[in-house]
C-alpha positions, 0 to 999 in steps of 0.5 A, spaced: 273 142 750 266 142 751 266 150 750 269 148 743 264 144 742 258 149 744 261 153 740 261 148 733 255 147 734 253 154 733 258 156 727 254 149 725 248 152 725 249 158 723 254 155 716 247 151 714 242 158 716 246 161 710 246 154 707 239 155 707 239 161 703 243 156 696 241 150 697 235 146 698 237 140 702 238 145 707 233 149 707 229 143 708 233 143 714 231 149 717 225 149 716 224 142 718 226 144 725 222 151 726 216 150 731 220 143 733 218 142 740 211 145 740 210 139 734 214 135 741 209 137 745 203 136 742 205 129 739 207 126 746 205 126 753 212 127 757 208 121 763 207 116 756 212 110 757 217 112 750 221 109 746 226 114 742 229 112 736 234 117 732 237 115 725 242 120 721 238 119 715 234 114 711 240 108 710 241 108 719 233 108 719 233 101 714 238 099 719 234 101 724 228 099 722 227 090 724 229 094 732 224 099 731 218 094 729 220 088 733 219 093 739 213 095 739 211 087 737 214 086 743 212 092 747 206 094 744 205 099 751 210 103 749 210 109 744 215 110 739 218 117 737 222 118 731 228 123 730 232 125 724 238 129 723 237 129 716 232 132 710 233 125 707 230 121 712 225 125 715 222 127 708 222 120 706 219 117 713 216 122 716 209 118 715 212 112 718 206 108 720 208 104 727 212 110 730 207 115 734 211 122 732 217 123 727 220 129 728 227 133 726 233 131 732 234 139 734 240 142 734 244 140 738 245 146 744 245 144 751 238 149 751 236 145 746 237 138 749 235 140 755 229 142 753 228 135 748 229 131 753 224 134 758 219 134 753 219 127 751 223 123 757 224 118 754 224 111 758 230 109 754 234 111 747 237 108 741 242 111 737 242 107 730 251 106 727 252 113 730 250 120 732 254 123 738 250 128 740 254 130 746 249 135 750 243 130 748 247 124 751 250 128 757 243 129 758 240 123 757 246 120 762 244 125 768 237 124 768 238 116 767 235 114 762 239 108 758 242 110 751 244 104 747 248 105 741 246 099 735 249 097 729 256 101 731 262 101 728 269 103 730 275 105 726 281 105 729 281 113 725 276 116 729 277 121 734 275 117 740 282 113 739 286 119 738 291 122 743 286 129 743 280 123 744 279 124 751 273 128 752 270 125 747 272 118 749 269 120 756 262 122 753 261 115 749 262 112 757 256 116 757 253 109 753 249 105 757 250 099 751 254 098 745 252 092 741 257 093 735 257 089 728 264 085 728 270 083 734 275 090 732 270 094 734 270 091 741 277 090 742 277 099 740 272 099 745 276 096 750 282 099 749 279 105 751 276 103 758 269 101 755 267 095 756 259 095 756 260 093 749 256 087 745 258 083 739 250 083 735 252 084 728 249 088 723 241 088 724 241 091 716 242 083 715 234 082 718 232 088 714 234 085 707 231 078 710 224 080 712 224 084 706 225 078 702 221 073 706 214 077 704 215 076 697 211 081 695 210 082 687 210 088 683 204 089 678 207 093 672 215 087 673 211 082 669 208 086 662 215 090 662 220 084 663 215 079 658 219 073 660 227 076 658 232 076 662 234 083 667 240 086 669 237 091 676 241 097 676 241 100 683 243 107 686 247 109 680 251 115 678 252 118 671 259 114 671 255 107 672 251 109 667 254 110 663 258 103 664 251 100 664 249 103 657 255 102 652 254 094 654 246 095 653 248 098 646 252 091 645 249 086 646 245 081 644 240 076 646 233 078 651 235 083 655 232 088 660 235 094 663 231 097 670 236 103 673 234 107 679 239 112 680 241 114 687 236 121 686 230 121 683 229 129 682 227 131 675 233 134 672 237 127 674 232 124 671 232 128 664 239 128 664 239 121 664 233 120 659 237 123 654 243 119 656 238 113 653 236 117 648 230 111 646 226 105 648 225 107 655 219 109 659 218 111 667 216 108 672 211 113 674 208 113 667 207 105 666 199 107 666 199 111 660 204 107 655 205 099 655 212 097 659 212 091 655 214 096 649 220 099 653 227 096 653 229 100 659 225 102 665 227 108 670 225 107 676 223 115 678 220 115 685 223 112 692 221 105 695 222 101 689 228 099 689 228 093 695 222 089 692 225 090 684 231 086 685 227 079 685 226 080 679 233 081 676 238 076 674 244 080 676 245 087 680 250 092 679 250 097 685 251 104 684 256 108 687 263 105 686 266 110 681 265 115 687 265 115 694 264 108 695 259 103 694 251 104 696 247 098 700 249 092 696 245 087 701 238 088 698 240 084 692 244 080 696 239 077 699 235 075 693 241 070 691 243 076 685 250 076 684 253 083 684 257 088 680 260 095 683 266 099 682 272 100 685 271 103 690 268 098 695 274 098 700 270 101 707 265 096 705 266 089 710 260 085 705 263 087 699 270 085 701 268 079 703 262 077 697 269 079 693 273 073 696 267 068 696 265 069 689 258 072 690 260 080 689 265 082 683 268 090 683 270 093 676 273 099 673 272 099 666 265 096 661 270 090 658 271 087 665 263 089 665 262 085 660 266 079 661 263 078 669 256 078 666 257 074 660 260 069 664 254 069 669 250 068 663 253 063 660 255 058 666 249 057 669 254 053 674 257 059 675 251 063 676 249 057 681 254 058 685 255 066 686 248 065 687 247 060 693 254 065 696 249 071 696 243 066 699 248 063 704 251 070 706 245 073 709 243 067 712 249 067 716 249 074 719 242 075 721 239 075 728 242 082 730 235 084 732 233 078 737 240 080 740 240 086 743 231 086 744 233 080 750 238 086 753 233 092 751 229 088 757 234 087 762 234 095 762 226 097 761 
């Protein structure tokens, strides 16, 4: 099995090598991890005491990120290193403030991991939700360096739990941790023989919390909304547009629309502009035209998004009529009732916010309309869906305080 391994992870490279050659995102990629370990070596000193922190891409990074902070509050002595496996994180996060390197995670080649390792020797690592790099963690495990895995989650589909699962089953023995978002997790884990398992929660809940908790205003929110009422739309893709725009163009009363789909690229946004047709205006061109005259805001640019859903009334998610919702939680934590697609199911929170009366799903604009006008016009209704939203993430926070008291006992 390792032989086929290695061998994937060279078909793997090559496949995104000439990827590379069509697509951006992948071009990215490659160019992300050329000079990767003299960038390495520059960046840390193999003697430093290092904490290594590697997220798939930028949602495990905000999953990642209360651990990451509250760390290096509580051990400033450490300098923090931060890996990424994809151009979207790394792109976005490559400034990142409190980590002392941000670099690309090299493919993963026993040569490669060898050498990573070397340079950096960390004194521990923390994979976000998921990322089995199987050579990385062998070589993590043979010069004892503790690996934790945080946030996970486990399904009873996955490889692990397969009957062709063994090897795989016994690189994730490797992991000197796991600290799993809900009890099935632990149960699949220990079916297998592993039991250094955790029930943490999800630290995503800390995150949206704290973002919440600084309550930070947005200058150019108030000359757009002039006191009108705002439905925020989030993440969202042509069909959720859709939905959105022919219930907009029906309906009465003081009402603002805000949408900031899921890729923020110019040929997104002119297809979405001529979508609109009018009365909208861009985020980044608030400073040559009055907002206040605009019905419709675009959000344009990445890093909005969390800190806008304050201002809604009602947030609808993006993502439904897809492969499945984005990240509900950012609005969640502001007390807004949310509205997504049907596809939600893989989504514990969505499913649970469903049953609770805080989250709605739809499949067609009338169902839309009906949710809406409901929560507009009731305002017990709102009220209620509202204080499910607040009182759900109050519930399910601490994830981070959690497994920093188990990180000790390992440094």
């Amino acid at each position: 099995m390792p032989v086929l391994y290695n061998i994937f992870i060279y078909f793997y490279y090559y496949y995104i090598l000439f990827a590379s050659l069509f697509n951006k995102k992948a071009r990215h990629w490659v160019a992300g991890r050329k000079d990767l370990f003299n960038r390495l070596s520059s960046a840390i000193n193999p003697d430093d005491k290092l904490a290594w922190f590697h997220c798939a891409s930028l949602g495990e990074f905000e999953q990642g990120r209360p651990v990451i902070e509250a760390f290096k509050k509580k051990h400033p002595e450490f300098r923090i290193m931060l890996t990424f496996f994809s151009p979207s994180g790394y792109n976005i996060r490559k400034n990142y403030k409190i980590a002392d390197c941000v670099i690309y995670l090299p493919v993963d080649t026993r040569r490669n991991a060898r050498k990573f390792i070397e340079l950096a020797n960390p004194t521990l690592a923390v994979f976000v939700k998921y990322e089995f790099w199987f050579n990385i963690i062998g070589q993590l495990h043979k010069r004892k360096i503790p690996v934790f895995i945080i946030s996970a989650n486990f399904r009873p589909g996955q490889h692990f739990f397969k009957w062709y699962g063994r090897w795989f089953r016994k690189m994730l023995k490797k992991i000197s941790l796991f600290f799993v978002q809900y009890t099935d997790s632990k149960e699949f884990l220990e079916k297998i023989g592993i039991d250094k398992v955790i029930i943490s929660g999800d630290t995503r809940f800390d995150r949206v919390a704290a973002i919440a908790g600084k309550k930070e205003d947005i200058p150019f929110m108030d000359k757009f909304r002039k006191e009108k009422m705002i439905i925020l739309a989030g993440s969202t893709w042509p069909k959720d547009e859709d939905i959105l725009l022919e219930y907009y163009r029906k309906a009465e009363g003081d009402l603002k629309l805000i949408i900031a789909p899921h890729e923020v690229h110019e040929e997104r946004i002119r297809q979405l502009e001529a979508k609109i047709k009018s009365n909208f205006i861009r985020c980044t061109k608030m400073e040559d035209n009055d907002p206040g005259n605009a019905n419709i805001l675009i959000i344009d640019t990445i890093g909005l998004l969390s800190g806008l859903y304050r201002y809604a009334k009602i947030a609808y998610i993006g993502g439904g009529f897809g492969v499945g919702i984005h990240n509900i939680l950012e609005a969640v934590t502001f007390g807004k009732p949310v509205i997504f697609g049907p596809n939600y199911q893989k989504f514990r929170e969505a499913r649970e916010l469903i049953q609770m009366g805080g989250a709605f799903s739809i499949s067609k604009m009338t169902q839309f309309k009906e949710i809406i006008n409901k929560l507009l016009d009731d305002p017990h209704a709102y009220a209620e869906s509202s204080g499910i939203c607040t009182d759900y993430i109050s519930l399910h926070k601490g994830a981070t305080d959690i497994i920093l008291s188990k990180l000790d006992d390992f440094i």
